[in-house]
C-alpha positions in Angstrom: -10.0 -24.9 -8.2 -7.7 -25.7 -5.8 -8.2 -25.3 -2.1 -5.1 -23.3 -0.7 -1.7 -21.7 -3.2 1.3 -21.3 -1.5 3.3 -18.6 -2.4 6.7 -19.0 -1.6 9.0 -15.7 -2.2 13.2 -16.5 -3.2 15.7 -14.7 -4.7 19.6 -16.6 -5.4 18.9 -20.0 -3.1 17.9 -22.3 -5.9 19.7 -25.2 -3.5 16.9 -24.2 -0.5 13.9 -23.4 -2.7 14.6 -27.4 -4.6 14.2 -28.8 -0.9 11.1 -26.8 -0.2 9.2 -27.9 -3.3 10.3 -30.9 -3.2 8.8 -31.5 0.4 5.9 -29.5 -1.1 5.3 -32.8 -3.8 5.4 -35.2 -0.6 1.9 -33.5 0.7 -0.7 -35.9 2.5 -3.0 -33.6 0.6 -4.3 -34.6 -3.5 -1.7 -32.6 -5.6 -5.1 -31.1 -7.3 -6.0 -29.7 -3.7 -3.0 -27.4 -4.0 -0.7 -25.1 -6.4 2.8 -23.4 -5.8 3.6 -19.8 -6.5 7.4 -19.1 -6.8 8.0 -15.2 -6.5 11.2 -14.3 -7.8 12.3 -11.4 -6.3 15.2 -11.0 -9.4 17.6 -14.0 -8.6 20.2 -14.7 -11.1 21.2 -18.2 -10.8 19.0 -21.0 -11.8 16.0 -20.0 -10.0 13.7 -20.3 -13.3 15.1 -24.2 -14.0 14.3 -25.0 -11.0 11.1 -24.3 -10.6 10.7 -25.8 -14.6 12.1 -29.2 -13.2 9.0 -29.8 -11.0 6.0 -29.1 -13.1 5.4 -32.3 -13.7 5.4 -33.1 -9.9 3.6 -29.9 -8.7 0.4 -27.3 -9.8 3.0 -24.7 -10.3 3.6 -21.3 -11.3 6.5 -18.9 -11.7 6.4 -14.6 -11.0 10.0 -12.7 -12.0 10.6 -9.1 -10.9 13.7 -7.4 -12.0 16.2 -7.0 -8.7 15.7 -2.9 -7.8 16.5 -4.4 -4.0 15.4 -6.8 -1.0 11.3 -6.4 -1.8 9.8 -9.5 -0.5 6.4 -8.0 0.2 6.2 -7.0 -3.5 7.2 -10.7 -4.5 4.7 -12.2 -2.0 1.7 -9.8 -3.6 2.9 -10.5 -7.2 2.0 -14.2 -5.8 -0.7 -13.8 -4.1 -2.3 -12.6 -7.2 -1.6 -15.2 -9.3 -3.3 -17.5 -6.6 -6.8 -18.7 -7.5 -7.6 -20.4 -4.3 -9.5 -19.1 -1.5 -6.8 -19.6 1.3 -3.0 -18.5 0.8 -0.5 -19.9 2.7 2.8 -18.2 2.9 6.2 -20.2 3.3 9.5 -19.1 2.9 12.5 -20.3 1.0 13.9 -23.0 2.6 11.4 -23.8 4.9 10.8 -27.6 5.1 7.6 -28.5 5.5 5.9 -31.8 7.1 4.0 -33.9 5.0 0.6 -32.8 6.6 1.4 -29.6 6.9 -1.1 -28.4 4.0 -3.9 -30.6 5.2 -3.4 -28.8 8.7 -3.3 -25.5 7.5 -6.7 -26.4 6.1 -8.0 -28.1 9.2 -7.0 -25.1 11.0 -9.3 -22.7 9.4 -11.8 -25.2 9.4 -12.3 -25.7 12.8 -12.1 -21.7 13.3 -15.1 -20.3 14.2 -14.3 -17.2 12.7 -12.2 -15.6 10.0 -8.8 -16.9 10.8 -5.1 -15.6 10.5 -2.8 -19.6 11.3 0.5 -18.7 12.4 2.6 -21.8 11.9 5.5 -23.2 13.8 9.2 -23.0 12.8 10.9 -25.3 14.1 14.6 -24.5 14.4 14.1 -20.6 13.2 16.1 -18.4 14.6 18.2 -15.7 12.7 21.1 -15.0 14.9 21.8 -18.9 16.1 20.7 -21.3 13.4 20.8 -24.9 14.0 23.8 -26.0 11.9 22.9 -29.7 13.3 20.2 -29.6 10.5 22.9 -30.0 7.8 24.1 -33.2 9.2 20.6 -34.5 9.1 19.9 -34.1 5.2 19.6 -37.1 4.9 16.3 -37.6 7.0 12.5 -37.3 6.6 11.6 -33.7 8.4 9.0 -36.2 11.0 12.5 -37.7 11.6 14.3 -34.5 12.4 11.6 -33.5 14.4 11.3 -36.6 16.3 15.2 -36.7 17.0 15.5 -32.7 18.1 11.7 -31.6 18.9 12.3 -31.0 22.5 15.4 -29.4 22.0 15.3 -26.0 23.2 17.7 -24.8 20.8 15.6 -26.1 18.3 12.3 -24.7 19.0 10.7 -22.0 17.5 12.5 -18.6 18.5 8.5 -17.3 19.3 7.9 -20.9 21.5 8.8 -18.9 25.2 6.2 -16.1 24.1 3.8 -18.7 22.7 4.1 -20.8 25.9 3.9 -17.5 28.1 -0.1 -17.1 26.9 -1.2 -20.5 26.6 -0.6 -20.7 23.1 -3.4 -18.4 22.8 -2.2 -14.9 20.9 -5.2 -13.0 22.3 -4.0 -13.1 25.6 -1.5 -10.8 24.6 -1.8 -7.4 24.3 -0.1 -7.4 20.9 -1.3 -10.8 19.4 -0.4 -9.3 15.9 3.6 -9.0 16.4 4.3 -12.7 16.5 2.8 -13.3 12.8 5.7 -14.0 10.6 5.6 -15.2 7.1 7.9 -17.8 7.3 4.5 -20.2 7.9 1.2 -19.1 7.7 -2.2 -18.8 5.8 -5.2 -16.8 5.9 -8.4 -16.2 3.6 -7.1 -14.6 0.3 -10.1 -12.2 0.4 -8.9 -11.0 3.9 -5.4 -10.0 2.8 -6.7 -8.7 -0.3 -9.6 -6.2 1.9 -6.2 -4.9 3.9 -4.3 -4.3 0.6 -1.6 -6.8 1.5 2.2 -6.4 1.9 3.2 -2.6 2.2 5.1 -2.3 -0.9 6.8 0.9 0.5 8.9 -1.3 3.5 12.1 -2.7 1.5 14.8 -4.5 3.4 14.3 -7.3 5.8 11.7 -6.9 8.6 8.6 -5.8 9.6 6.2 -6.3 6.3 5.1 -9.2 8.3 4.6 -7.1 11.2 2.4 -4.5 9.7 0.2 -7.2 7.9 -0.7 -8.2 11.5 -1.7 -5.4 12.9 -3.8 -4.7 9.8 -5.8 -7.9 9.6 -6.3 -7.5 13.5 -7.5 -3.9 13.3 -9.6 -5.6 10.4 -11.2 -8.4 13.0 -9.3 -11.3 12.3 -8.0 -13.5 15.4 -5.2 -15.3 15.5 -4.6 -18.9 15.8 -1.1 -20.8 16.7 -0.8 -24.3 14.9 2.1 -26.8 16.4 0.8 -29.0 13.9 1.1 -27.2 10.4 4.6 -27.1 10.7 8.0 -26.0 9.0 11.7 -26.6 9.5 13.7 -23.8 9.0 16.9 -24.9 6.5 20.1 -22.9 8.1 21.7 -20.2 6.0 23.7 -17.4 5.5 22.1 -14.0 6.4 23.8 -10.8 6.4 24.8 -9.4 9.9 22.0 -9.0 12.9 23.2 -5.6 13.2 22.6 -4.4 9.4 19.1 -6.8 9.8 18.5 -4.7 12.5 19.0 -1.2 10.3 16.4 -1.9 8.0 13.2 -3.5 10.5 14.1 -0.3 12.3 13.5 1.7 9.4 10.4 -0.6 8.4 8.7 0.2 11.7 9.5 3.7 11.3 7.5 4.1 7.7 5.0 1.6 9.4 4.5 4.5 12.4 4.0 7.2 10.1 1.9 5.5 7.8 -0.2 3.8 10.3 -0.1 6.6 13.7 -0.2 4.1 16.6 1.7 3.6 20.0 2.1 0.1 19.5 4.4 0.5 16.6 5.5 3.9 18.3 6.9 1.9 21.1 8.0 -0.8 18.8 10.5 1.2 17.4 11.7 2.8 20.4 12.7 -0.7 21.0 14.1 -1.8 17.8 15.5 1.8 17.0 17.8 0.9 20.3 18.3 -2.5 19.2 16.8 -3.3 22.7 15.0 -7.1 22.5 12.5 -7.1 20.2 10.4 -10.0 22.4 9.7 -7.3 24.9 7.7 -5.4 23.0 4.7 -6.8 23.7 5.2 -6.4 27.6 6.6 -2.9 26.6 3.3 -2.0 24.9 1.1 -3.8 28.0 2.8 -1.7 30.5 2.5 1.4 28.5 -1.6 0.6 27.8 -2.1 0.3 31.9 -0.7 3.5 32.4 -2.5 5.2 29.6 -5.7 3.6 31.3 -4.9 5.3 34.7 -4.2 8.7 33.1 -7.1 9.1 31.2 -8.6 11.6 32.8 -5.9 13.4 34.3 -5.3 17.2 32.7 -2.6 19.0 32.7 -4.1 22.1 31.4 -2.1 24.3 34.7 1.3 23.3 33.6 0.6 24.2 29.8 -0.1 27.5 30.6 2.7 27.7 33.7 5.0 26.6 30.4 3.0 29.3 28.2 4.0 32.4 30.2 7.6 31.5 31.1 8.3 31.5 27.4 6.7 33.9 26.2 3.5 34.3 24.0 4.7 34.0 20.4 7.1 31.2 21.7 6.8 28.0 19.3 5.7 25.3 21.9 5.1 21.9 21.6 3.8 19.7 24.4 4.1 15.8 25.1 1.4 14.5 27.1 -1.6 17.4 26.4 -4.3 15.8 27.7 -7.9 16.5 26.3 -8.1 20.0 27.7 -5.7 23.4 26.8 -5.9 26.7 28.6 -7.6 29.6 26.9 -4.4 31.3 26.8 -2.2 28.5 25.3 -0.9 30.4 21.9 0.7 28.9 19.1 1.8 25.4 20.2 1.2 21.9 18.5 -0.2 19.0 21.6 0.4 15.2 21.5 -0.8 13.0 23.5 -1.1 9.2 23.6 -5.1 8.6 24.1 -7.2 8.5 21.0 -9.6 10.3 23.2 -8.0 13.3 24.2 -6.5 13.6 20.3 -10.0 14.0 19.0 -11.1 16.5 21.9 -8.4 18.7 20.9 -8.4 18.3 17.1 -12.3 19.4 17.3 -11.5 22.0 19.2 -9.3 23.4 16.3 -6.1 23.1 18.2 -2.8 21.2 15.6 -2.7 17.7 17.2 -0.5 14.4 16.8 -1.3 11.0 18.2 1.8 10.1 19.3 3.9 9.0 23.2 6.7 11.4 22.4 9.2 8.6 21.4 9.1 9.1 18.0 7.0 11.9 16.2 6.9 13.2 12.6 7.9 16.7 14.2 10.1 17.9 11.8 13.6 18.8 14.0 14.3 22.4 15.2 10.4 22.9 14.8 9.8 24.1 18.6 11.6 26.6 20.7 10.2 24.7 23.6 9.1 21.0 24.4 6.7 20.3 27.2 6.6 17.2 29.3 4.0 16.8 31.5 3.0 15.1 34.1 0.5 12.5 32.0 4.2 11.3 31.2 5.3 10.5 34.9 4.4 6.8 34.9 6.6 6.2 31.5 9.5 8.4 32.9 11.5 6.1 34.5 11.5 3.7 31.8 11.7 6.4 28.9 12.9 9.1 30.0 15.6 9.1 27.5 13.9 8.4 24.8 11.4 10.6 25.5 14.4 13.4 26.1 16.0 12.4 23.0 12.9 13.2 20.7 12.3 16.4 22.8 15.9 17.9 22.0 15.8 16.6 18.3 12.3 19.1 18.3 13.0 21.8 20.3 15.5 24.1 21.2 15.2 23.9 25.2 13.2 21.1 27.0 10.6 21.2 30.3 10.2 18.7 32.2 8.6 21.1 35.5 5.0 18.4 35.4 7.0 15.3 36.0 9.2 16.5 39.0 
C-alpha cells in the first residue's frame, strides 16, 4: 500500500498537468511509496494521453467526469476515493513540485503530535499578478528557480505576509482555517472522509477550499505551515479577477447558509464587496472582541420601545436581540450574533437566527420593521452599511434608536 496518493484535479491544461507529473516521477520518495490520481473534471484535449504516457514512470490512475461546469471539489472527491493510502495530498494542475516535496509532506505529519491538516507553500501563486519570469526559466530544476527568485517578494507565496504576521503558526490566528488552499496540502484520508469532503454543491472557483477548513477545524484538526513541502505555481491564463470574484462570493454565500456562522458571515461581507479578502481574518478578530464585551448586555427596553411604536401585529425583526425579549414583544423573529443568547431564546420558543445582520436567510420584504440595537454599536462604524443594506433588503422601514 502506498503511503500518501495525490490527487491532482485538471480540466483542458494537458501542457501544465505533463510538467506536474513529470516533477511528480523526480520524487526523493520510492515510486512504490506513492500513487497519482488525475481527476478530470471533463477536459477535451489530450488530457487522457497524457496521463497514459506516464504509467510506466508513475503508480497512476485516471477519474473522467463529463463537463456540466467548473466542479473541482467533485473531481478532487472522485479522487480521493480512488486513493488507497492513508494520507492524501492535494496539488493542483500545474503546480511544480520539489523533489522532496512528498517525503516532507510525510515528515510533516510525522512529527505532528496530533492529527494534522499541512498547508504547503506556493511559491510564486498569486492569481491577479503571476510571475511571467517563470516561463523564461523552463528550462531549470524547480531547486534552481527557487534558489534564483526565493527571496523575491513578488515571488513568494501570496499567503507569506499573513504567514509571517503569526509566526508561521496558523493558531495564532483567529481564523487559522481560511489560509488552507488546495493548491498544496495533505491530511489523513480518514479525516476528510469523517467531514464528508469537498461541498459538491459550491461550483465555480473559490471557497471549496475554504469551507474544508473550517470543517476539519471545527472537527479538531490543527494546522501546520510547511516551507519545506513545497510547490511552484506554473503561470497561466485565468478568467478575469472580477468574474473569480462572482463565484467565491456566491461560494461563501451557500457556505453561510449551509454552515450558520459569523466567520463566514463576515467573510462574505467582505468578498460580496470585493473588499481584500486577507482582511478577513482581522475582520473576524475584531468582530469576536466585541462580541466578548457584549455578552451580557440586553437590550430587552429598546425591543419593546420598538414594539409599541409600531404597533402590536407589526412584523418585526431585530438585529442584535440579546438573550432576553420583553413579555410584550409580539410577533417578531431575533438574531443575534452569540451562540449563547440564540439558544436562550430558541428555548424560550421565540423564531431565532444565528446571524450579525450582514447577511441573513431572511427572505426580502419579510418585516415591516428592522431593529438595530445597541449590541450592534461597536460594529457600527465599520458596518453600518452593510448592516443597513440587509436591513432595507428585509424590511420595509429600519430603527436604528439603540445605537444613537
Amino acid at each position: 500500500m502506498p503511503r500518501i496518493s495525490v490527487v491532482v484535479p485538471t480540466y483542458n491544461r494537458s501542457e501544465l498537468l505533463a510538467r506536474t507529473l513529470r516533477q511528480l516521477t523526480r520524487q526523493t520518495l520510492p515510486r512504490d511509496a506513492f500513487e497519482v490520481i488525475v481527476a478530470d473534471d471533463g477536459s477535451s484535449d489530450d488530457t487522457r494521453q497524457v496521463v497514459d504516457s506516464f504509467a510506466d514512470r508513475l503508480r497512476i490512475a485516471y477519474h473522467f467526469q463529463d463537463d456540466l461546469g467548473f466542479r473541482a471539489g467533485t473531481a478532487r472527491n472522485a479522487g480521493a476515493r480512488l486513493a488507497s493510502a492513508p494520507l492524501l495530498c492535494f496539488l493542483d494542475t500545474g503546480a511544480i513540485p520539489g523533489d522532496d516535496f512528498l517525503r516532507r509532506h510525510l515528515a510533516e505529519h510525522e512529527e505532528a503530535a496530533r492529527p494534522t491538516i499541512v498547508v504547503g507553500y506556493a511559491y510564486g501563486y498569486d492569481p491577479e499578478h503571476p510571475v511571467h519570469a517563470l516561463d523564461r526559466m523552463s528550462r531549470m530544476s524547480p531547486e534552481e528557480i527557487v534558489d534564483e527568485l526565493g527571496d523575491d517578494p513578488g515571488f513568494r507565496d501570496i499567503r507569506h505576509p499573513h504567514f509571517d504576521a503569526c509566526g508561521f503558526d496558523l493558531h495564532r490566528r483567529s481564523l487559522p482555517w481560511n489560509l488552507l488552499f488546495t493548491i498544496n496540502c495533505s491530511m489523513a484520508a480518514a479525516d476528510f472522509h469523517a467531514v464528508g469532503g469537498f461541498n459538491e454543491d459550491l461550483t465555480g472557483w473559490g471557497g471549496e477550499d475554504l469551507e474544508l477548513g473550517y470543517l476539519l477545524h471545527r472537527h479538531g484538526l490543527r494546522f501546520r505551515i510547511s516551507r519545506a513541502a513545497w510547490v511552484i505555481e506554473s503561470p497561466h491564463g485565468r478568467p478575469e479577477i472580477s468574474t473569480l470574484l462572482d463565484t467565491f462570493r456566491d461560494n461563501v454565500e451557500r457556505s453561510l447558509r449551509r454552515y450558520p456562522d459569523s466567520a463566514f458571515e463576515v467573510g462574505w461581507a467582505l468578498i460580496g464587496m470585493n473588499r481584500p479578502f486577507f482582511t478577513w481574518n482581522d475582520e473576524y478578530r475584531t468582530f469576536a472582541l466585541w462580541r466578548e464585551k457584549v455578552q451580557d448586555v440586553t437590550v430587552a427596553d429598546e425591543i419593546a420601545a420598538a414594539r409599541r411604536a409600531a404597533g402590536p401585529d407589526a412584523r418585526i425583526v431585530v438585529f442584535g436581540a440579546g438573550a432576553a425579549l420583553p413579555p410584550d414583544a409580539g410577533p417578531l423573529v431575533a438574531l443575534d450574533f452569540d451562540r449563547a443568547a440564540v439558544a436562550a431564546l430558541t428555548r424560550d420558543g421565540h423564531p431565532t437566527t444565528y446571524a450579525i445582520g450582514l447577511r441573513t436567510p431572511l427572505a426580502a420584504g419579510s418585516a415591516d420593521l428592522v431593529v438595530i440595537t445597541s449590541r450592534l454599536a461597536g460594529l457600527w462604524e465599520r458596518w453600518h452599511r452593510d448592516l443597513l443594506a440587509e436591513a432595507h433588503r428585509i424590511g420595509a422601514a429600519v430603527s436604528t434608536e439603540g445605537i444613537g
